[in-house]
DRENFI-938322 format. One record per atom (N, C-alpha, C, O): residue number from 1; chain; atom name; x, y, z. Coordinates in pm, 1 decimal. Example, Ala and Ser with C-alpha at 12.3 -4.5 7.8 and 13.67 -1.06 7.14 Angstrom:
// DRENFI-938322
<1,"A","N",<1319.0,-569.0,780.0>>
<1,"A","CA",<1230.0,-450.0,780.0>>
<1,"A","C",<1320.0,-330.0,780.0>>
<1,"A","O",<1423.6,-331.9,846.5>>
<2,"A","N",<1285.0,-225.0,708.0>>
<2,"A","CA",<1367.0,-106.0,714.0>>
<2,"A","C",<1290.0,3.0,787.0>>
<2,"A","O",<1340.9,113.8,803.9>>
// end
This chain:
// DRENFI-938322
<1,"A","N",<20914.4,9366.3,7002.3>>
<1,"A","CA",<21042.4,9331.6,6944.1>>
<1,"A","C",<21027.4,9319.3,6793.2>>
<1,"A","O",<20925.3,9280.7,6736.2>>
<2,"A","N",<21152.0,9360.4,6729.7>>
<2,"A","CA",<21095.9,9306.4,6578.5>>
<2,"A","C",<21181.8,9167.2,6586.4>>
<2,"A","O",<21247.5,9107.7,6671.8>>
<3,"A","N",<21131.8,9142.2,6402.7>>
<3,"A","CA",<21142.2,8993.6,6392.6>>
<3,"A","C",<21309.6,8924.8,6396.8>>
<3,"A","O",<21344.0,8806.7,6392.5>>
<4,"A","N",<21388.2,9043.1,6406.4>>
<4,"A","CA",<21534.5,8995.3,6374.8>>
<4,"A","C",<21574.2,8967.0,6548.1>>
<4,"A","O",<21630.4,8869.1,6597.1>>
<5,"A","N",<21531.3,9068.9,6603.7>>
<5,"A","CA",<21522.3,9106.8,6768.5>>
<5,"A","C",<21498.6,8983.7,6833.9>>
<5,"A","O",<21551.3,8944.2,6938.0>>
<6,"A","N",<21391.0,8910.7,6744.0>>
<6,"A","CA",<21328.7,8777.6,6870.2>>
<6,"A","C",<21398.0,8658.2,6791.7>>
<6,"A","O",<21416.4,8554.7,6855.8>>
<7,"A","N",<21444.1,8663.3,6639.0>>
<7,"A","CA",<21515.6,8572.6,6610.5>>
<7,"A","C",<21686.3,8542.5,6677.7>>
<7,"A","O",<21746.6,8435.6,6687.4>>
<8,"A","N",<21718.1,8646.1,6706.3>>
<8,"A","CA",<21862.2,8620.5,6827.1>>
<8,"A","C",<21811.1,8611.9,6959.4>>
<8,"A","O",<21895.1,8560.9,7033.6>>
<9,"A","N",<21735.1,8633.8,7001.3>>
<9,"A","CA",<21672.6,8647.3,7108.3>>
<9,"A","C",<21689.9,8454.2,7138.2>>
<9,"A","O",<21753.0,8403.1,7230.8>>
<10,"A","N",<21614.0,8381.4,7030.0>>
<10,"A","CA",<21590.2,8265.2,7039.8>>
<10,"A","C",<21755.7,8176.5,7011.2>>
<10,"A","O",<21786.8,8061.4,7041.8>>
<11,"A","N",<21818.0,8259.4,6957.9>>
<11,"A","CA",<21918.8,8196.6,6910.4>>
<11,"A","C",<22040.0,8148.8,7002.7>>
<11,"A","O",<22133.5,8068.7,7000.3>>
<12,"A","N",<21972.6,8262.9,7100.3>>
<12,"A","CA",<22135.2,8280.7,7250.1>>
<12,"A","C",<21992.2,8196.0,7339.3>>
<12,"A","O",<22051.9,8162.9,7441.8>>
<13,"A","N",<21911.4,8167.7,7349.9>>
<13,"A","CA",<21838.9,8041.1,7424.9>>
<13,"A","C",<21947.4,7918.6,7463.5>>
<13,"A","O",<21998.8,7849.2,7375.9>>
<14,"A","N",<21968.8,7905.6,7574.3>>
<14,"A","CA",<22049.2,7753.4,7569.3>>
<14,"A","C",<21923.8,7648.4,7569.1>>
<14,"A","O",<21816.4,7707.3,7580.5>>
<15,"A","N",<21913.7,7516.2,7559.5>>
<15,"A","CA",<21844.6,7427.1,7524.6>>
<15,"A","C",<21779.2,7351.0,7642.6>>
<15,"A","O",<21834.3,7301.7,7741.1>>
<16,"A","N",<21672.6,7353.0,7615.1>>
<16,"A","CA",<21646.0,7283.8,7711.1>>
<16,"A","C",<21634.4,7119.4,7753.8>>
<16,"A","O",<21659.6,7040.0,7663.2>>
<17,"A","N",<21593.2,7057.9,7902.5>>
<17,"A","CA",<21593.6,6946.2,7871.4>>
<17,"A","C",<21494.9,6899.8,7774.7>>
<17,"A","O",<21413.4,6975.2,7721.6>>
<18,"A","N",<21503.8,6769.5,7751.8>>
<18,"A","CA",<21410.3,6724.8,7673.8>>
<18,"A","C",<21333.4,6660.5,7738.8>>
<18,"A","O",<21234.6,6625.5,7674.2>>
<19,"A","N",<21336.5,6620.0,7870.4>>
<19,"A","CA",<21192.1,6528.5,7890.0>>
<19,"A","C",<21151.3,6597.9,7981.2>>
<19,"A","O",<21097.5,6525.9,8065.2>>
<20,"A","N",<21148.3,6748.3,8020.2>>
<20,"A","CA",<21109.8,6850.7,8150.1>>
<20,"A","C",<21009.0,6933.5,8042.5>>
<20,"A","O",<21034.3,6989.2,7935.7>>
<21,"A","N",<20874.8,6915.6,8123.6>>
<21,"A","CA",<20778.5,7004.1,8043.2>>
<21,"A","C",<20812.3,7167.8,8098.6>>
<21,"A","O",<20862.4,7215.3,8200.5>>
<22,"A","N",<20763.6,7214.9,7990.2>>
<22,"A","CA",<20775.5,7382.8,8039.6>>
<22,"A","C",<20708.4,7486.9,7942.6>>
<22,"A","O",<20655.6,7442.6,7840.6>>
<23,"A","N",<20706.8,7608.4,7964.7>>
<23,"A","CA",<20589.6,7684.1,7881.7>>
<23,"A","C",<20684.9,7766.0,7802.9>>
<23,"A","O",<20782.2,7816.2,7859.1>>
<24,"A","N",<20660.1,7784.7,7659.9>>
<24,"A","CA",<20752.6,7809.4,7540.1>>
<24,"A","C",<20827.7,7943.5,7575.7>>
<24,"A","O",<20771.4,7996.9,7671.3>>
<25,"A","N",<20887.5,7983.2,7550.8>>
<25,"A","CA",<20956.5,8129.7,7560.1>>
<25,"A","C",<20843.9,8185.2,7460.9>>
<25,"A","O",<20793.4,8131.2,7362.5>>
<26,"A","N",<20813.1,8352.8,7538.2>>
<26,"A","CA",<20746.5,8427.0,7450.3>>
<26,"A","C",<20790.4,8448.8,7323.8>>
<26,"A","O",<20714.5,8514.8,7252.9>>
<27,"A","N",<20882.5,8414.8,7281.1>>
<27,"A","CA",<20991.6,8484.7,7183.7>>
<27,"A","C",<20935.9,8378.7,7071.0>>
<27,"A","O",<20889.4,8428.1,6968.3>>
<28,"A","N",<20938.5,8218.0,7086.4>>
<28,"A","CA",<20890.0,8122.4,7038.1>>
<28,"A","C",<20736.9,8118.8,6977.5>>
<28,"A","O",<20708.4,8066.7,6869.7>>
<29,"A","N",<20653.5,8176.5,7056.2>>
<29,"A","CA",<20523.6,8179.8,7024.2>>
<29,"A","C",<20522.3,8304.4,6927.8>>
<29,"A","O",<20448.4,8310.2,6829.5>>
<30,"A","N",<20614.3,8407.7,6966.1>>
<30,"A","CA",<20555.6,8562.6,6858.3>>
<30,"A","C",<20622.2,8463.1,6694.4>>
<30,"A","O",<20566.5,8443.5,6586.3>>
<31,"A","N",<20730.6,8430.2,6735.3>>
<31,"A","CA",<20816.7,8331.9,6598.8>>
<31,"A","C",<20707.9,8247.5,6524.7>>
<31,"A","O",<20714.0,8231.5,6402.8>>
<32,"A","N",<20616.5,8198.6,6594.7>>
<32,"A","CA",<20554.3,8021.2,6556.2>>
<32,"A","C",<20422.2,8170.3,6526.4>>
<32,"A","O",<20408.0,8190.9,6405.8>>
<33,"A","N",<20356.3,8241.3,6595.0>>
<33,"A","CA",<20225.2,8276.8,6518.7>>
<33,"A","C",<20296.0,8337.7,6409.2>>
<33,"A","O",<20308.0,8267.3,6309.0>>
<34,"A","N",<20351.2,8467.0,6406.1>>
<34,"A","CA",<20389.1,8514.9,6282.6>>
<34,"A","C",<20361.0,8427.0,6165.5>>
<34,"A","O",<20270.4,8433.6,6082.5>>
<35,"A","N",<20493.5,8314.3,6182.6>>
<35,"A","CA",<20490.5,8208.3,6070.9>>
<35,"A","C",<20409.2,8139.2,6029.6>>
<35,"A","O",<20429.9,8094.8,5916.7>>
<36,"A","N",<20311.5,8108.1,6083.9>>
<36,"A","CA",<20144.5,8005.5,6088.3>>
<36,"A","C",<20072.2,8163.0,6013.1>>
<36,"A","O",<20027.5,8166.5,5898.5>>
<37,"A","N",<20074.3,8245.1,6078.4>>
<37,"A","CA",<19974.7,8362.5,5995.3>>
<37,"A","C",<20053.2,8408.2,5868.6>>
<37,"A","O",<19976.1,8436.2,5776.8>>
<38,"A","N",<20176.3,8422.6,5840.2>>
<38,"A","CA",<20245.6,8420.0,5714.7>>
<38,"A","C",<20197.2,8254.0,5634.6>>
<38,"A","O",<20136.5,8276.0,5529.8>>
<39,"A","N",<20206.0,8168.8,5651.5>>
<39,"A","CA",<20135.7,8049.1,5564.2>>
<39,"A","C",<20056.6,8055.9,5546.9>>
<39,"A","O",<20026.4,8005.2,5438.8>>
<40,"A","N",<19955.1,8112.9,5616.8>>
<40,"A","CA",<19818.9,8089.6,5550.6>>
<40,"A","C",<19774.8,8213.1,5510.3>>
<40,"A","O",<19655.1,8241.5,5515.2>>
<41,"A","N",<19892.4,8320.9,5454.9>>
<41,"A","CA",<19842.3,8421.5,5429.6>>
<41,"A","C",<19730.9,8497.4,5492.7>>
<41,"A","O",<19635.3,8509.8,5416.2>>
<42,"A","N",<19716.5,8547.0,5599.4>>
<42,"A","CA",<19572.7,8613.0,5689.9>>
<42,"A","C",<19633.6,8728.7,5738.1>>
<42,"A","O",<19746.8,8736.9,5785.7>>
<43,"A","N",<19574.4,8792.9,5727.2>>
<43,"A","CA",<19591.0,8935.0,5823.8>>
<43,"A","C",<19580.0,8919.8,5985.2>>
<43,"A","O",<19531.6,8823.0,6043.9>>
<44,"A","N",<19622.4,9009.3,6030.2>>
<44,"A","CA",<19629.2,9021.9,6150.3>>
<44,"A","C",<19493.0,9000.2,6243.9>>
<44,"A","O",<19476.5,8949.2,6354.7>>
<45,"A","N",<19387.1,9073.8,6130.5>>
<45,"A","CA",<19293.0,9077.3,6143.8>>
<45,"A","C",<19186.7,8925.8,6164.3>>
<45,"A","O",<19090.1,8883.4,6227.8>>
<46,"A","N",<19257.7,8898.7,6090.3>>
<46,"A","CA",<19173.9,8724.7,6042.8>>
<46,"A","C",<19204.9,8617.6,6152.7>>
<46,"A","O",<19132.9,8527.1,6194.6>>
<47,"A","N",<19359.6,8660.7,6194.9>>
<47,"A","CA",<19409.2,8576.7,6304.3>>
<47,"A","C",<19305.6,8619.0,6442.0>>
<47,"A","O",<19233.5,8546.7,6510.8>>
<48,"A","N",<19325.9,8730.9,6446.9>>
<48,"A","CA",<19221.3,8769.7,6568.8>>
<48,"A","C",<19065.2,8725.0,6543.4>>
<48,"A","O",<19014.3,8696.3,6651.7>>
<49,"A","N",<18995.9,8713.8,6460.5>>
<49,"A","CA",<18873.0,8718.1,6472.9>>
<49,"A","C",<18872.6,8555.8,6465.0>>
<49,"A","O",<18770.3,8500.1,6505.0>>
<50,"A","N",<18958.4,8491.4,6425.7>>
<50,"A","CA",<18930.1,8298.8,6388.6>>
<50,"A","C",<18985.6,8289.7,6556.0>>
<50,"A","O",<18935.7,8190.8,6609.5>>
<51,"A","N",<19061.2,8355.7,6634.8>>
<51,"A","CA",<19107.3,8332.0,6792.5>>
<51,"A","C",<19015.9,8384.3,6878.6>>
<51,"A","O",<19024.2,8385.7,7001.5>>
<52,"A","N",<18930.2,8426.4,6811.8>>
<52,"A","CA",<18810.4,8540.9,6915.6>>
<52,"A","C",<18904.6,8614.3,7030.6>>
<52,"A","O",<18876.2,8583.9,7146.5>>
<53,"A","N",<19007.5,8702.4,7012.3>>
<53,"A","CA",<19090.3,8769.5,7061.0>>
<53,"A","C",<19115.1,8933.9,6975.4>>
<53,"A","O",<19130.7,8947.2,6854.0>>
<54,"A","N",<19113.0,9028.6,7063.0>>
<54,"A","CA",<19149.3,9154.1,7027.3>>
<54,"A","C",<19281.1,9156.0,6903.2>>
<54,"A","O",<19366.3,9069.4,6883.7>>
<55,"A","N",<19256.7,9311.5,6818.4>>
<55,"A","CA",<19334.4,9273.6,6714.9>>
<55,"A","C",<19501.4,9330.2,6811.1>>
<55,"A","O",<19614.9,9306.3,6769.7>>
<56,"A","N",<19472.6,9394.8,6921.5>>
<56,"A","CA",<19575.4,9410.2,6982.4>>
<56,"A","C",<19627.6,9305.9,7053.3>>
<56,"A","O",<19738.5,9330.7,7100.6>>
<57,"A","N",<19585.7,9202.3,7074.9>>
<57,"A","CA",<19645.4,9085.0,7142.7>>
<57,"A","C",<19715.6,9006.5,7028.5>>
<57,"A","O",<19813.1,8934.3,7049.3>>
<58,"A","N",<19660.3,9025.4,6908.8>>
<58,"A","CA",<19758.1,8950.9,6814.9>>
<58,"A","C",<19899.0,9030.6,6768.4>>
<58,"A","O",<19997.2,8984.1,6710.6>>
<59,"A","N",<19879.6,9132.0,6802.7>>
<59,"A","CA",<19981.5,9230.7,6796.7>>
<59,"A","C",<20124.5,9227.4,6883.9>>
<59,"A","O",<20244.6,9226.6,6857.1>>
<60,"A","N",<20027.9,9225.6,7023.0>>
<60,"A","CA",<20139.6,9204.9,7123.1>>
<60,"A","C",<20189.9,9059.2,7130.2>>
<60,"A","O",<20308.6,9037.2,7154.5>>
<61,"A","N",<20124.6,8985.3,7114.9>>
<61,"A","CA",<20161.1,8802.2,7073.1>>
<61,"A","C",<20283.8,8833.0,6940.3>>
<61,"A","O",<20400.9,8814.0,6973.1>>
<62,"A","N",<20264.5,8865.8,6837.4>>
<62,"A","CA",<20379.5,8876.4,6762.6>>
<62,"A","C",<20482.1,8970.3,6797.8>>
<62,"A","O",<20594.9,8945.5,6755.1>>
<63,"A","N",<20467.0,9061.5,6859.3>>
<63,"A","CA",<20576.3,9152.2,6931.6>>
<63,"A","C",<20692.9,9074.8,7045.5>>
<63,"A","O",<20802.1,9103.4,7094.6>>
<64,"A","N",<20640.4,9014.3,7048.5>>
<64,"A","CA",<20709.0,8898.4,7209.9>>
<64,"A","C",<20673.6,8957.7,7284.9>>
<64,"A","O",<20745.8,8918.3,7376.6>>
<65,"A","N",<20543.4,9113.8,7374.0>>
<65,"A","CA",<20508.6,9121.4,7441.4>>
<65,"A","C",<20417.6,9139.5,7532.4>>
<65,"A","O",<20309.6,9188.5,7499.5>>
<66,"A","N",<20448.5,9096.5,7689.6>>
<66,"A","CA",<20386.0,8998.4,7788.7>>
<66,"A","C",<20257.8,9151.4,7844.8>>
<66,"A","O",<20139.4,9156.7,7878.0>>
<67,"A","N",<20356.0,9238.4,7829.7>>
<67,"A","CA",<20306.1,9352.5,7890.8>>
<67,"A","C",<20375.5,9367.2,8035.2>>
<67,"A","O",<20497.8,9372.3,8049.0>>
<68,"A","N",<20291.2,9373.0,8131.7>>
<68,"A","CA",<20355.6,9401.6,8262.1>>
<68,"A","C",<20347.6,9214.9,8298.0>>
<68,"A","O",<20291.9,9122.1,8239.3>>
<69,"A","N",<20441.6,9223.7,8434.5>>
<69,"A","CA",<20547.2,9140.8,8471.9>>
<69,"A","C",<20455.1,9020.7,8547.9>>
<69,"A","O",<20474.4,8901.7,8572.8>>
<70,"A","N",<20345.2,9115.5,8571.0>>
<70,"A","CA",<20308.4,8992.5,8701.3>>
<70,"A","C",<20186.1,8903.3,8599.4>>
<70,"A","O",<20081.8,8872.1,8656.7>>
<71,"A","N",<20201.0,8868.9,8466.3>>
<71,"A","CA",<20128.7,8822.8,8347.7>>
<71,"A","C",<20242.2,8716.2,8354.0>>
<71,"A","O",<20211.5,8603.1,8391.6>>
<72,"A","N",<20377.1,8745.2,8318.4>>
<72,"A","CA",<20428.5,8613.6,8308.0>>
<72,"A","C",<20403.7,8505.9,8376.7>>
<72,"A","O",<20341.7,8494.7,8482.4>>
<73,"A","N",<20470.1,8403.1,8292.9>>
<73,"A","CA",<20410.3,8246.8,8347.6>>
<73,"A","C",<20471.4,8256.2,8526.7>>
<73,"A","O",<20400.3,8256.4,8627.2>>
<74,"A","N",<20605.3,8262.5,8520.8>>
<74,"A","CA",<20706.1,8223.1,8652.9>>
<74,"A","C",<20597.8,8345.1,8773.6>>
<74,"A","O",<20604.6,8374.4,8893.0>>
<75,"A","N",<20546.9,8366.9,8709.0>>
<75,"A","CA",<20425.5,8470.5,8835.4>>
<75,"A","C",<20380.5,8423.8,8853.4>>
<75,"A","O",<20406.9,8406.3,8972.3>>
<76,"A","N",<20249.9,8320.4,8813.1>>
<76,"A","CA",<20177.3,8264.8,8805.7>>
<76,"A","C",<20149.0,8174.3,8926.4>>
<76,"A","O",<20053.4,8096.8,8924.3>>
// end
């Protein structure tokens, strides 16, 4: 997704409760790394090697994607 894509994406989110734990929307995490790797200025590259994770996993983490279906959490 690009970044405008996952910013409405998050925007039509209705809210959740507040005292029900639950696991972030992908959309949230590609939003929150982007922005953490934009502050501290790092490459894509830098994010992956300080996560000991492929530079394609930081890729698809900022993309919002899961890949195939049976990865999502509600699979799990």
């Amino acid at each position: 997704m690009r970044t405008d894509e996952i910013i409405e994406h998050l925007a039509a989110m209705p809210p959740r409760a507040p005292d029900v734990a639950a696991v972030p929307p992908i959309e949230r995490v590609a939003m929150v790394t982007r922005m953490g790797r934009g502050l501290r200025q790092w490459k894509r590259e830098t994010l992956a090697d300080f996560a000991q994770v492929s530079l394609s996993t930081v890729e698809r983490v900022e993309r919002a994607d899961l890949g195939d279906d049976h990865h999502r959490p509600e699979h799990l």
